[in-house]
C-alpha positions in Angstrom: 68.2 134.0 99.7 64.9 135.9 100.2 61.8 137.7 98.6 61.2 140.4 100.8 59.5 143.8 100.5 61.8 146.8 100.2 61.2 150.2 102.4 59.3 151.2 99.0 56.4 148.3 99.3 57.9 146.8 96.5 58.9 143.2 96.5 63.0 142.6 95.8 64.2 139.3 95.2 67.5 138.5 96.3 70.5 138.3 93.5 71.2 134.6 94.9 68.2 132.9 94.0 69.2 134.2 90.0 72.9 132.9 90.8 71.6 129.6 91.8 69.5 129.2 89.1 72.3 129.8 86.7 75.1 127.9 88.4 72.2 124.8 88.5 71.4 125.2 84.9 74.6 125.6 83.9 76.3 122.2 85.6 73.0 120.6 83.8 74.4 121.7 80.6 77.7 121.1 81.1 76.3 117.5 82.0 74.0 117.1 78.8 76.6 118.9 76.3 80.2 117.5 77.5 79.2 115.0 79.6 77.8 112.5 77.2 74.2 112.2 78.2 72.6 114.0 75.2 74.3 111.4 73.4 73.7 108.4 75.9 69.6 109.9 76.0 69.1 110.8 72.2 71.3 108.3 70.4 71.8 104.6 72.1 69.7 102.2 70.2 69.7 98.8 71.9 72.8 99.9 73.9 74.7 100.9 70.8 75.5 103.8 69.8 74.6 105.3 66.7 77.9 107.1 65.9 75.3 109.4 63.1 73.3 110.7 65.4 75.9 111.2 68.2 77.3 113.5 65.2 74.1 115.5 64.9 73.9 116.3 68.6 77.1 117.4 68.7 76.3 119.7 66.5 73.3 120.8 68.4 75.5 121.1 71.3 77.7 123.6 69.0 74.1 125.2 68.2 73.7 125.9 71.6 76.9 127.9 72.2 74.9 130.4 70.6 72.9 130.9 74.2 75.6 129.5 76.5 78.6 132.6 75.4 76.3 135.4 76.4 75.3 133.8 79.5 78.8 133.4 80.7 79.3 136.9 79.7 76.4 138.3 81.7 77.2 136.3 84.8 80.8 137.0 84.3 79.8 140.9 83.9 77.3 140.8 86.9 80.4 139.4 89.4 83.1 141.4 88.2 81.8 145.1 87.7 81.4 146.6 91.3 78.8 149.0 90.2 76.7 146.6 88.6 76.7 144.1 91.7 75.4 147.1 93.8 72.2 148.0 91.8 70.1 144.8 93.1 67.9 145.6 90.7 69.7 145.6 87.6 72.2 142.2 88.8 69.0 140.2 89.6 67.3 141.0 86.1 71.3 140.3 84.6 71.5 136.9 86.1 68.0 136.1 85.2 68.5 137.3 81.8 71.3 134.5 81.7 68.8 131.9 83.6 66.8 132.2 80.4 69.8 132.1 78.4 70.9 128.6 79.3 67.2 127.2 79.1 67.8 128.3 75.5 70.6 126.7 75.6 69.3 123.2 76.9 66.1 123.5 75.0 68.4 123.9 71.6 70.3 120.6 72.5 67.2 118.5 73.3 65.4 119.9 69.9 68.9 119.0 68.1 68.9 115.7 70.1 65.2 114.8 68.8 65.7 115.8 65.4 69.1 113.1 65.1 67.0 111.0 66.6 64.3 110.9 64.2 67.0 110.9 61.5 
């Protein structure tokens, strides 16, 4: 992983730091959505859980596939298509495009989570 200037005096960024990002965000997602802790985080009350609002932020979470599909697309695109993977420039803005993505994502389930909560 590096920033470093390119023989244009430039700066590049290397596609790993991107890749990373994702893979990071993504297992934090995976975590929040289908691991239980939006539920655990938005919806115990006491220690008990409120099987209404575990309801809503499961929808959220379904909300969320909205972002999470076209991230695992572009990721998916950016590692399978050989031309893609050698244009730095264009696989680095792919994967952050998807970086962005799945802060969409997470941001979607903790509004979702907030509002079941207030409900």
């Amino acid at each position: 992983m590096q920033v470093a200037r390119s023989g244009t005096g430039e700066w590049r960024i290397s596609p790993a730091i991107p890749a990373v990002a994702d893979l990071a965000l993504a297992v934090l997602w995976a975590f929040t959505a289908l691991g239980g802790w939006a539920e655990q985080g938005f919806c115990r009350v006491d220690g008990v859980p409120d099987p209404t609002c575990a309801a809503d932020v499961h929808n959220a979470v379904l909300v969320s596939l909205v972002a999470v599909i076209p991230a695992v697309g572009i990721i998916l695109a950016a590692c399978a298509f050989y031309r893609l993977r050698r244009d730095l420039h264009r696989v680095t803005g792919m994967l952050t495009a998807a970086a962005v993505l799945w802060v969409v994502a997470e941001g979607i389930v903790f509004l979702g989570g907030q509002l079941a909560k207030a409900n």
